[in-house]
Residue, then its C-alpha position, 0 to 999 in steps of 0.5 A: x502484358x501488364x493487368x489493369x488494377x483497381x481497388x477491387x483487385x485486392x490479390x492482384x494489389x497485394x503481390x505487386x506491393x510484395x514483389x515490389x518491396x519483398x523486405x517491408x511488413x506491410x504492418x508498418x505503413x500508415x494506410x496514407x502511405x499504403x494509398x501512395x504505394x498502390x496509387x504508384x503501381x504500375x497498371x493502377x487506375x484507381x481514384x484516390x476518393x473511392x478507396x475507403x479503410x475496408x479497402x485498404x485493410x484488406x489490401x494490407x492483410x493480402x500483402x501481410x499474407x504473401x509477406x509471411x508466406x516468403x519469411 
């Protein structure tokens, strides 16, 4: 069964990301280029207006997180 994702579903955002690209360090994306990735993720239903750079920091720093944890 595939979880509905959203922007408030930072964890939840972070892991798919990961599992999905285990070798990229989430530091070299512009957060244009993040925005794309999550947006593509399958179970996402967020619009592209109502994420904001909080947001998307804190998506970048979940993913680093399971990115360190794994190297």
């Amino acid at each position: 069964m595939q979880i509905k994702l959203t922007w408030t579903s930072i964890e939840d955002i972070a892991i798919e990301l990961f599992e999905a690209e285990p070798q990229l360090d989430p530091l070299t994306l512009r957060f244009t280029a993040l925005i794309d990735k999550v947006m593509a993720l399958p179970g996402f239903e967020g619009e592209r207006g109502k994420c904001n750079e909080k947001i998307l920091e804190a998506i970048q720093m979940a993913w680093l997180e399971e990115f360190q944890d794994e190297s």
